[in-house]
N, CA, C and O of each residue as an XYZ file, in Angstrom:
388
protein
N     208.983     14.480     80.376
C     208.332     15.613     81.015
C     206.993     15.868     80.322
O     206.826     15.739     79.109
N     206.336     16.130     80.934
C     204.787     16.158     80.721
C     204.627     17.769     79.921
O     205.440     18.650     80.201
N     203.458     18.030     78.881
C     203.494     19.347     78.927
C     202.321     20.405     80.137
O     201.779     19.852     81.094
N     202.196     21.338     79.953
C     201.394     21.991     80.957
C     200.299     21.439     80.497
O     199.821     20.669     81.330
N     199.576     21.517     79.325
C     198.241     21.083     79.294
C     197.715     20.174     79.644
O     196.501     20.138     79.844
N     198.694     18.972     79.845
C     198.575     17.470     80.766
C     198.418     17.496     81.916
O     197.638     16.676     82.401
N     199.002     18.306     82.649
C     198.921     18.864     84.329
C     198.222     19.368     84.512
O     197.558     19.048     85.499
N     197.738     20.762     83.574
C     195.920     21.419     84.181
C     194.959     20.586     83.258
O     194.993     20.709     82.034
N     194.478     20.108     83.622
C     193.008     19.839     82.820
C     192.254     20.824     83.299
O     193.170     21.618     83.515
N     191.179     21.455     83.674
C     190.403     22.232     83.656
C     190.006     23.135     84.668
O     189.673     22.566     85.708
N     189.941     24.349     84.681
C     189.885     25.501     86.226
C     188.241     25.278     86.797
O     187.209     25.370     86.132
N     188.396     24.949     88.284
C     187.093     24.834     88.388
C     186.936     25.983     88.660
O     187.671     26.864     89.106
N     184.863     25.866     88.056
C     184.194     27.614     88.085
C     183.129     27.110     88.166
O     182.429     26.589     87.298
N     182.856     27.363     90.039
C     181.696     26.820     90.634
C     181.889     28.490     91.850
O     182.852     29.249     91.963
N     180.563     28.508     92.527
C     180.512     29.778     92.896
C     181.965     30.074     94.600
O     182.283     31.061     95.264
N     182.409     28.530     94.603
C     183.252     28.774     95.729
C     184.712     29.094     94.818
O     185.470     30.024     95.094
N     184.872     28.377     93.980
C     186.329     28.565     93.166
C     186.227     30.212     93.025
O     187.122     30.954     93.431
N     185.152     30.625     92.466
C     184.853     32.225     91.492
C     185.199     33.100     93.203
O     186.153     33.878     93.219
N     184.648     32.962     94.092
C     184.585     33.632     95.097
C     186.004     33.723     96.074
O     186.320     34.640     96.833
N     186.756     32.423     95.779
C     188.559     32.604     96.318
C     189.151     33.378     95.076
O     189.935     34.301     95.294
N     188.743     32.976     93.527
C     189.575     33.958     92.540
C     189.632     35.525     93.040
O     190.536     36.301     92.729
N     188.527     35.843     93.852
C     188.038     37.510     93.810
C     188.453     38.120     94.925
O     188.747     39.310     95.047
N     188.477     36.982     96.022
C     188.706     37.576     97.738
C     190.275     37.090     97.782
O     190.929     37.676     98.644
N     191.125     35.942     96.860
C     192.323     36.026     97.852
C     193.065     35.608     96.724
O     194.050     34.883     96.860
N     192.545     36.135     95.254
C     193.874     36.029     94.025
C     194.434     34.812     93.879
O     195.552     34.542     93.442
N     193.149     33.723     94.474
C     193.758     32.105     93.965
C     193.290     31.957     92.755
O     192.259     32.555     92.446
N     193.836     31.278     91.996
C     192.894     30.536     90.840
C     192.933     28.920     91.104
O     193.914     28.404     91.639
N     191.695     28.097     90.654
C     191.297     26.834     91.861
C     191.570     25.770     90.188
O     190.978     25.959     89.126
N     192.345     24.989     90.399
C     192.482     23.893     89.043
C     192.413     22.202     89.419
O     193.002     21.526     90.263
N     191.350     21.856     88.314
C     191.601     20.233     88.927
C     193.100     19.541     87.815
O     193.134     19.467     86.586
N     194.022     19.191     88.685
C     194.961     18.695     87.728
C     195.338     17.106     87.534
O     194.546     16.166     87.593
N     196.807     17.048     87.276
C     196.669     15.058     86.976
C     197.134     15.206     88.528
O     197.760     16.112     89.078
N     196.510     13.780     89.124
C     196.506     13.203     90.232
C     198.549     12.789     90.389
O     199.035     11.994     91.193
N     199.004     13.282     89.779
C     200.731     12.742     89.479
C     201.805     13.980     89.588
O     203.013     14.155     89.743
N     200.437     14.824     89.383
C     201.432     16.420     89.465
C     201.926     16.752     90.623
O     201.225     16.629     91.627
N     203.137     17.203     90.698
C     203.601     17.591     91.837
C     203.308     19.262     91.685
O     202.802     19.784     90.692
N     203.840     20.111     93.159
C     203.847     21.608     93.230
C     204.428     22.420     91.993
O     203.994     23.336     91.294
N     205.818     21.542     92.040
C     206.652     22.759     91.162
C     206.436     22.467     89.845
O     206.942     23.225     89.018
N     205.574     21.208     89.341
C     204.874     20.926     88.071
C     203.528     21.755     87.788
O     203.223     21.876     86.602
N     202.917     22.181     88.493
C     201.929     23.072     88.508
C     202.344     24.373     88.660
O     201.533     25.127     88.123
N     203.295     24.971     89.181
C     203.446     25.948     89.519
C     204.321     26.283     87.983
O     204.034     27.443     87.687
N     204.705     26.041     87.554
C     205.537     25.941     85.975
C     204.354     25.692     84.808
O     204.489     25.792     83.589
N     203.464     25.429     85.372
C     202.672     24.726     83.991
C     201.595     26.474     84.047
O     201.352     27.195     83.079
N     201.173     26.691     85.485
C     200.679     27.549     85.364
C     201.009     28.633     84.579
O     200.479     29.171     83.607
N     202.672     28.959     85.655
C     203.381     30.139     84.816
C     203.222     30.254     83.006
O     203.080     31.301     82.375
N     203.286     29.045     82.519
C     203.846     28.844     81.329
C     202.202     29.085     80.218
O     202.169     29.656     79.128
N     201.587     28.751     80.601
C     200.081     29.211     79.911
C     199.341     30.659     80.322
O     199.042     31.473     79.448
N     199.168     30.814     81.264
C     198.790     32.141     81.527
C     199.585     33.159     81.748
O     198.957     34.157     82.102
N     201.097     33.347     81.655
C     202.114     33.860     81.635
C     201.969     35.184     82.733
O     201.833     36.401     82.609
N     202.105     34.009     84.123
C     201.811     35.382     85.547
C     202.820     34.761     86.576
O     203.302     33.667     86.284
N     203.080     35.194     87.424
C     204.296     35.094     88.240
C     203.212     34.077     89.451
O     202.135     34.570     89.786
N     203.687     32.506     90.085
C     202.870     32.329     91.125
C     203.733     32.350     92.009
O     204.962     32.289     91.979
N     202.674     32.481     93.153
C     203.382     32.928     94.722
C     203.963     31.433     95.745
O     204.989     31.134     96.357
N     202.220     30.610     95.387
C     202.214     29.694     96.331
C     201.652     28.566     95.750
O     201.117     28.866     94.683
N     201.563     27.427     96.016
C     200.387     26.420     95.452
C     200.341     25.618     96.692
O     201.299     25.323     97.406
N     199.058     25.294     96.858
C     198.516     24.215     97.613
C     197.746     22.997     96.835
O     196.932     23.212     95.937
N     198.084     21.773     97.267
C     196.888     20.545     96.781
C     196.625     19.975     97.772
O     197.064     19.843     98.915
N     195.199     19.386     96.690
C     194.360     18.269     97.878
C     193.884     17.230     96.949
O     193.110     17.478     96.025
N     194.360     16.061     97.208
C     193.205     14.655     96.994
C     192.390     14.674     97.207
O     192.239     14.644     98.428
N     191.282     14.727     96.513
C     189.586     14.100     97.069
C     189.212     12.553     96.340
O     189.493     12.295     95.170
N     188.507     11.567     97.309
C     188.033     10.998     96.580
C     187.229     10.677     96.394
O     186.390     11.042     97.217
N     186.765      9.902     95.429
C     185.626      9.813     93.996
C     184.567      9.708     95.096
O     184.734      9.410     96.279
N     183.573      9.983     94.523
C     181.956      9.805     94.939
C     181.677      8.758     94.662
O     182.455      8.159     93.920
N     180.331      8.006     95.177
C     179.668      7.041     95.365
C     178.717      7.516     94.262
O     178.430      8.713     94.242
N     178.185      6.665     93.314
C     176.981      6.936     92.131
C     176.694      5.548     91.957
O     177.246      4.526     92.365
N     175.386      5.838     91.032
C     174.363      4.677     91.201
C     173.964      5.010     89.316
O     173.785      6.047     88.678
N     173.962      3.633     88.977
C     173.126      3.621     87.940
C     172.198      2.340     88.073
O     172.439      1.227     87.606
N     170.886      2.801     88.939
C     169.863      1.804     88.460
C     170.322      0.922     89.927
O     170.369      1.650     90.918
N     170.550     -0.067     90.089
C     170.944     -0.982     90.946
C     171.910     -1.376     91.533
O     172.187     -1.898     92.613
N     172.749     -0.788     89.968
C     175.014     -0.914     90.469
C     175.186      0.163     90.839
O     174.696      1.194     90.379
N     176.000      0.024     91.831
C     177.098      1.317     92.473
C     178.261      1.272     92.230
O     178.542      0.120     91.897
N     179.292      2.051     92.211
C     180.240      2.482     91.863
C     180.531      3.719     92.344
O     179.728      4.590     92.676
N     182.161      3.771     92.373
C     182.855      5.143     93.020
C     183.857      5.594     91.616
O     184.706      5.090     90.880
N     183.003      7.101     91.843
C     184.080      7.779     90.625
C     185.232      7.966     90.689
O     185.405      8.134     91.896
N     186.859      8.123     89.867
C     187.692      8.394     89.882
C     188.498      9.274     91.273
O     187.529      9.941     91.638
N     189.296      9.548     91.943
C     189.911     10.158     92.654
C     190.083     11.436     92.138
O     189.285     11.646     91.224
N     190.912     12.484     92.407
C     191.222     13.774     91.456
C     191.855     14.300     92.561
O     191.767     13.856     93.705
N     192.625     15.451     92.127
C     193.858     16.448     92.727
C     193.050     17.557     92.018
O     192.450     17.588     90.943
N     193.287     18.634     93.198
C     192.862     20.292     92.974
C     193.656     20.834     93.720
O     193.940     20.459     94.858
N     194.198     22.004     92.996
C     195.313     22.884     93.425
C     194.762     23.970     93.447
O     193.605     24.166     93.076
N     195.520     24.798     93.882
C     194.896     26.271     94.404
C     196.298     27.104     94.064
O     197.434     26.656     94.221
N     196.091     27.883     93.766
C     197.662     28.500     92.397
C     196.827     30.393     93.159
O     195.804     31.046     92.952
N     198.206     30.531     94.137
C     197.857     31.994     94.571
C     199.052     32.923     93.724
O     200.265     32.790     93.888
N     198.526     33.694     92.974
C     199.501     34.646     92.058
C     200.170     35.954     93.463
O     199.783     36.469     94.512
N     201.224     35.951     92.655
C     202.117     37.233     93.124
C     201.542     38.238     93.109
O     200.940     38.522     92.073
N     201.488     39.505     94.669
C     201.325     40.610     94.411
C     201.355     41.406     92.957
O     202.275     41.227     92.158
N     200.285     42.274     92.710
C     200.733     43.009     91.194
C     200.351     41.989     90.343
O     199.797     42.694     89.500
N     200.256     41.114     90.018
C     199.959     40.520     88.953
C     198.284     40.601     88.519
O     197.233     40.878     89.097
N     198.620     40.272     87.426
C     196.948     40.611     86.799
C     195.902     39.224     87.093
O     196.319     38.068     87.157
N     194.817     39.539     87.212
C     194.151     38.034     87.591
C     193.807     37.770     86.144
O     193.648     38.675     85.325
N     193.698     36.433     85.861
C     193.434     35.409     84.828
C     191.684     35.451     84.771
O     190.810     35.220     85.607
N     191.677     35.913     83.186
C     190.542     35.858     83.288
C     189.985     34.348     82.165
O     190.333     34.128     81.005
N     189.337     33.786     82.771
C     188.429     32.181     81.426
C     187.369     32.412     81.544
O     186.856     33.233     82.305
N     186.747     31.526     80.600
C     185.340     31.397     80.430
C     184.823     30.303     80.353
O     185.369     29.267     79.975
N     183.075     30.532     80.915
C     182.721     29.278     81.483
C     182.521     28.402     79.849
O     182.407     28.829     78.700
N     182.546     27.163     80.375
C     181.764     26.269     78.999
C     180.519     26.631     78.455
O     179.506     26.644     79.156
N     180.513     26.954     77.155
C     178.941     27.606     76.643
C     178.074     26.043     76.435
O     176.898     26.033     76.071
């Protein structure tokens, strides 16, 4: 079993993530591409210690980038969307200084 910190790698905080945290009590996470629902939904609970309601994911994949002449496509990634329970307090982080 994996621990939580293996499953979230990092909350995105871009002005659309910040703007679902405020209008509909999601918090937006890119996690491992292996995680399932009820692995996120446990990993969440278990670090920010808040009751979740719902989780949704999505696959995106990697972008197209260029260095110079070679192209290449970046990695794939999974982002979940972790909607907390009525009453609960929203999670507050901070951006990278």
């Amino acid at each position: 079993m994996r621990s939580a910190y293996e499953i979230i790698r990092r909350p995105i905080i871009t002005e659309k993530g910040l703007a679902i945290k405020e209008l509909q009590r999601t918090l937006v996470f890119e996690v491992a591409p292996e995680a399932t629902k009820p692995e996120i939904k446990r990993a969440v609970e278990t670090v920010f210690n808040v009751r979740v309601d719902h989780v949704r994911t999505v696959m995106l994949p990697g972008k197209f980038r260029r260095r110079g002449q070679r192209g290449g496509y970046r990695a794939d990634w999974k982002k979940a969307y972790v909607r907390l329970k009525p009453g609960e307090k929203m999670v507050e982080y901070q951006e990278p200084a």
